[in-house]
Backbone as CSV, one residue per row, in Angstrom:
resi,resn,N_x,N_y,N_z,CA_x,CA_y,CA_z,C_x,C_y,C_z
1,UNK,-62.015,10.471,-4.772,-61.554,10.164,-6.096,-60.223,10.824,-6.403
2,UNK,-59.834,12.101,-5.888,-58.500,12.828,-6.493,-57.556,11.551,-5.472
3,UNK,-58.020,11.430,-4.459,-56.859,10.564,-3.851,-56.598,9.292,-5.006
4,UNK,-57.123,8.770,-5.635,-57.233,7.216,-6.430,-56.110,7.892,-7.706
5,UNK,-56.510,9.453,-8.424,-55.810,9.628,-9.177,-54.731,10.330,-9.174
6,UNK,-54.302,10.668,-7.780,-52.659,10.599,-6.905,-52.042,9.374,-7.313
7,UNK,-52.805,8.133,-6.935,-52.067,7.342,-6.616,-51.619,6.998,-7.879
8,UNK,-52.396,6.737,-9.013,-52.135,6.648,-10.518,-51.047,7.624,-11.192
9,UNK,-51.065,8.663,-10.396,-49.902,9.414,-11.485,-48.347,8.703,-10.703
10,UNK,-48.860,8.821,-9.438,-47.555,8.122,-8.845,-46.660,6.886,-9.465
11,UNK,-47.505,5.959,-9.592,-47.629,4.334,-10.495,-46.762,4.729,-11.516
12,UNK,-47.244,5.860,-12.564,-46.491,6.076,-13.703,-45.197,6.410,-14.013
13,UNK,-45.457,7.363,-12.376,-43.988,7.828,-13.038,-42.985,7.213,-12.110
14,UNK,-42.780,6.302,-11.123,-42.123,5.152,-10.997,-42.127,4.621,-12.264
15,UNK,-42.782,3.972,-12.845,-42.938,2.681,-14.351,-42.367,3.446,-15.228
16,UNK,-41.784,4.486,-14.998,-40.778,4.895,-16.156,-39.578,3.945,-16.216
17,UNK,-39.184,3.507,-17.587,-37.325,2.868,-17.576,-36.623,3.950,-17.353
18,UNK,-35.355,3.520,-16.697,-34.338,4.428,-16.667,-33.219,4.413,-17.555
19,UNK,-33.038,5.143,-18.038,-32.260,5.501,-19.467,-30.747,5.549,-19.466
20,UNK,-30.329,5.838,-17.912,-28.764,5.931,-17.446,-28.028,4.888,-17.905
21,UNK,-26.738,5.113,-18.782,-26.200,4.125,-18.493,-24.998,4.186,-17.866
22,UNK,-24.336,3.390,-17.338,-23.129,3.644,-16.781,-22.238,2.835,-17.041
23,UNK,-20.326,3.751,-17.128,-19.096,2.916,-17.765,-18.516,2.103,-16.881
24,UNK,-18.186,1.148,-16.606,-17.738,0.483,-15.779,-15.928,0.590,-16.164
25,UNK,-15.390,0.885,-15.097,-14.170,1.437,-15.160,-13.411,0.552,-14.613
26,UNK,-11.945,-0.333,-15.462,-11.567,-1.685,-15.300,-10.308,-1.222,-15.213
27,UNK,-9.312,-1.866,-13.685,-8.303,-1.493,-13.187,-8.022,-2.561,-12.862
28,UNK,-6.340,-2.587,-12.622,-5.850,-3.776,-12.126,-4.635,-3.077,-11.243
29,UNK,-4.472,-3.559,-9.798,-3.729,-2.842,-9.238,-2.814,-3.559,-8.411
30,UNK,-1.641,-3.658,-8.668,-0.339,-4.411,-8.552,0.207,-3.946,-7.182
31,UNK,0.587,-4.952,-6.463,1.088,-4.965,-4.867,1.734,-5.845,-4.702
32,UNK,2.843,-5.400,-3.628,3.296,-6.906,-2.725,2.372,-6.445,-1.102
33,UNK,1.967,-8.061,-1.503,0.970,-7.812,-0.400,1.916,-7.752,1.361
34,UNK,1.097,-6.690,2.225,1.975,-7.114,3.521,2.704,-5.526,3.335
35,UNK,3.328,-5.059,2.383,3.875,-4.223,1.981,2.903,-2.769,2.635
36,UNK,3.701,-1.855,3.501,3.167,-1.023,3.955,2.322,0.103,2.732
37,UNK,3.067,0.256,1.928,2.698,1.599,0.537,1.434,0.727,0.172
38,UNK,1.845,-0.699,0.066,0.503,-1.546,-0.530,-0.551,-1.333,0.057
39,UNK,-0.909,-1.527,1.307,-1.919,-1.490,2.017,-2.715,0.189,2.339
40,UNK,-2.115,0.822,1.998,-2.423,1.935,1.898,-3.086,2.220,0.786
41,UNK,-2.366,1.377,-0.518,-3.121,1.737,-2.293,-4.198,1.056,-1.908
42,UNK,-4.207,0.082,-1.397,-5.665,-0.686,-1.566,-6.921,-0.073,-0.815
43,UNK,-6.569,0.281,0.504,-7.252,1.198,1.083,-7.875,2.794,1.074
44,UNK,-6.613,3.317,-0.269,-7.220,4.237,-0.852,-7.919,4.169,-1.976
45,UNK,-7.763,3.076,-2.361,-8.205,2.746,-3.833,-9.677,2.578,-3.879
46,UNK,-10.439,1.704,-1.996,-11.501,1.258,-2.138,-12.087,2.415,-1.300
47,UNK,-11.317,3.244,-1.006,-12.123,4.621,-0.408,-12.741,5.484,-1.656
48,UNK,-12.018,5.797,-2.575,-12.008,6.094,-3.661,-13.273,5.352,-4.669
49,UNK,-13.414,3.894,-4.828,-14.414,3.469,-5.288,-15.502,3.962,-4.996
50,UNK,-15.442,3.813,-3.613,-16.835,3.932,-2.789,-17.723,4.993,-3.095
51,UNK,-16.824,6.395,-2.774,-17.397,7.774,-3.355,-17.598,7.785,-4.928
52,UNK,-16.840,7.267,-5.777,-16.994,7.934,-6.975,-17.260,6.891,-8.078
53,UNK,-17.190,5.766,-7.736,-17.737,4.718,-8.501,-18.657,3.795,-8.644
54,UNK,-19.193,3.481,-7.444,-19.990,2.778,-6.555,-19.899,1.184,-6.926
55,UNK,-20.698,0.900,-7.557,-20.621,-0.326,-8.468,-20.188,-0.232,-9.685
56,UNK,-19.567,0.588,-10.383,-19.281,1.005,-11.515,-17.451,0.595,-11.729
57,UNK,-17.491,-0.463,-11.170,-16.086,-0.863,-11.590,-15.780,-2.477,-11.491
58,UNK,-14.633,-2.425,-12.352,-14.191,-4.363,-11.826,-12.647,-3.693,-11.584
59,UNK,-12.378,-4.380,-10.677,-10.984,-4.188,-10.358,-10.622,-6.066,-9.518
60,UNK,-9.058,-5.561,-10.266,-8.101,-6.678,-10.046,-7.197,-6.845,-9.580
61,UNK,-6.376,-7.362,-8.301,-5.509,-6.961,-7.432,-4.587,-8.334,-7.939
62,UNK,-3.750,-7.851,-8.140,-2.098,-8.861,-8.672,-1.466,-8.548,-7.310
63,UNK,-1.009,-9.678,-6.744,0.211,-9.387,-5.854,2.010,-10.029,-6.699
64,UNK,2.596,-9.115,-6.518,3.817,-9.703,-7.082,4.463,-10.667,-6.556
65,UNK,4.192,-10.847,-5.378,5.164,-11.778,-5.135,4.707,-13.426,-5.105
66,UNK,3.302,-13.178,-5.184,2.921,-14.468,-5.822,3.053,-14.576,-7.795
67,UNK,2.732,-13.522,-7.816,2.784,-13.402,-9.720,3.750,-12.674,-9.954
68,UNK,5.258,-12.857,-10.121,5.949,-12.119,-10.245,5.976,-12.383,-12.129
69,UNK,5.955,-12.910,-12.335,6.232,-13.328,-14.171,4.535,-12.638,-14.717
70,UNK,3.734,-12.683,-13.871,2.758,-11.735,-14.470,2.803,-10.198,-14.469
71,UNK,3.574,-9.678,-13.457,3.933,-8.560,-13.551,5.153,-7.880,-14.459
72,UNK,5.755,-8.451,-14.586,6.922,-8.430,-15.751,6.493,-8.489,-16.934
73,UNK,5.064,-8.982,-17.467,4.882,-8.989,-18.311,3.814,-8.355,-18.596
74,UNK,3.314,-7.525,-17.785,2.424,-6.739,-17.681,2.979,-5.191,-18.162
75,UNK,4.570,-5.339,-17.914,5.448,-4.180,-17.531,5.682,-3.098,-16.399
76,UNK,5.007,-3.725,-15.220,5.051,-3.406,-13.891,6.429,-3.853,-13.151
77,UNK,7.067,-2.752,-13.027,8.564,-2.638,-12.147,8.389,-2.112,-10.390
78,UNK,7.210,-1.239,-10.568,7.033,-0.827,-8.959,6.099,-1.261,-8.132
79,UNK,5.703,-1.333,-6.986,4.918,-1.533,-6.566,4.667,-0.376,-5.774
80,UNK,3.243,0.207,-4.947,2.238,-0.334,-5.910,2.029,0.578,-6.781
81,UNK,1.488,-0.290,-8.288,0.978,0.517,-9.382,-0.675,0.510,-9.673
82,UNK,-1.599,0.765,-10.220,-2.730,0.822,-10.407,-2.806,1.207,-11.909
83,UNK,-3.414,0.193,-12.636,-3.734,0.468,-13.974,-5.162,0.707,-14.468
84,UNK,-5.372,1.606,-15.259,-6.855,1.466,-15.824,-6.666,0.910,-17.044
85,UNK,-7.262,-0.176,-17.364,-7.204,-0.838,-18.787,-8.659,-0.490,-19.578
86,UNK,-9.566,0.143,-18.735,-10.941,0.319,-19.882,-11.638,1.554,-19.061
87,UNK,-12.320,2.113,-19.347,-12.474,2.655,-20.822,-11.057,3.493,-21.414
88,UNK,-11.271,3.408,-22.965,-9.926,4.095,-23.119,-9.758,5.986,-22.913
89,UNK,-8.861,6.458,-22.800,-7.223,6.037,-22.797,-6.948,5.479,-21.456
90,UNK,-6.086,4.377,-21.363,-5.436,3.936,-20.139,-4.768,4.852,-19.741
91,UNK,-3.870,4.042,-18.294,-3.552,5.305,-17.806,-2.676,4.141,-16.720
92,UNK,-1.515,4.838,-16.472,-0.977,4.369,-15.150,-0.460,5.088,-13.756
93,UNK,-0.561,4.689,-12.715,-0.314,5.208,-11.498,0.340,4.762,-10.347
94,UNK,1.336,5.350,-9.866,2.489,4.812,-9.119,2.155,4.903,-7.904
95,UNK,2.438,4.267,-6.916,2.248,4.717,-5.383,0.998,4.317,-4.330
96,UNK,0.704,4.954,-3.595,0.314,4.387,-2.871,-1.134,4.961,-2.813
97,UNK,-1.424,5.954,-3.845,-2.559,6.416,-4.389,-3.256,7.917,-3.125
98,UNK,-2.696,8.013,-2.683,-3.016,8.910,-1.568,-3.577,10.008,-2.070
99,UNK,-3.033,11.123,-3.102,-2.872,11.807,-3.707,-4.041,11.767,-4.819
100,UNK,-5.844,11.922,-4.199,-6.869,11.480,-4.966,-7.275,11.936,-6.391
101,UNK,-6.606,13.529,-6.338,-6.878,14.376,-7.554,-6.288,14.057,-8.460
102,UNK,-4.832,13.387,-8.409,-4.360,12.353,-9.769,-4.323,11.350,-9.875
103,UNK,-5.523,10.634,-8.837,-6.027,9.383,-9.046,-7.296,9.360,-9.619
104,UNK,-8.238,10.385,-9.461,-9.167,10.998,-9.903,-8.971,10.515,-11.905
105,UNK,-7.913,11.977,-11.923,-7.525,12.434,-13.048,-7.351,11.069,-14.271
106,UNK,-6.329,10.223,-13.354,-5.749,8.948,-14.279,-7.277,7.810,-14.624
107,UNK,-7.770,8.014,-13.656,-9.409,7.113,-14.138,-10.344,7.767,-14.917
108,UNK,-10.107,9.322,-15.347,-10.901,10.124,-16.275,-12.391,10.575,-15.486
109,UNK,-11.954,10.560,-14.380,-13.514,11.077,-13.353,-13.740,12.528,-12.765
110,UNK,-14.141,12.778,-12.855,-14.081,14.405,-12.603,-14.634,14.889,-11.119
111,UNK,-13.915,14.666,-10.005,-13.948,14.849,-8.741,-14.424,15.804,-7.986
């Protein structure tokens, strides 16, 4: 019988809801694709997800040289840049993102 009411406390406390919620952190990150610095932001960018965001993001990759009139009007002059547009305060970031602790910093994540 103690085995039957193992298994019952077990049951329960799985069947708990989980209460977490989590911010989903919305970036858009501007490249010319092909571009050596580029391929590097993107590759640090999704190294970076991986550890510290997991699923906890939407991100959006603009290449300029297909969208150049979207980037101009975005106010993107360099490539590559990386923007956080949500949660607030935004934040922008130049380069090729290598440099994780003020990539960290600019997404408001505490590394």
């Amino acid at each position: 019988m103690a085995l039957k009411k193992d298994k019952a406390k077990k049951r329960t406390k799985n069947a708990a809801p989980k209460a977490a919620l989590t911010t989903v952190v919305v970036m858009r990150l501007y490249i010319a694709a092909g571009a050596p610095n580029s391929v590097k932001a993107v590759a640090n960018l999704a190294a970076i997800c991986k550890k510290h965001l997991e699923d906890g993001f939407k991100l959006e990759v603009i290449d300029v040289l297909e969208f150049p009139l979207r980037a101009l009007a975005d106010g993107i002059l360099v490539t590559p840049s990386l923007a956080k547009i949500a949660p607030s305060p935004g934040a922008k970031i130049v380069g090729d993102l290598s440099d994780r602790s003020s990539v960290l910093n600019a997404l408001g994540i505490k590394g």
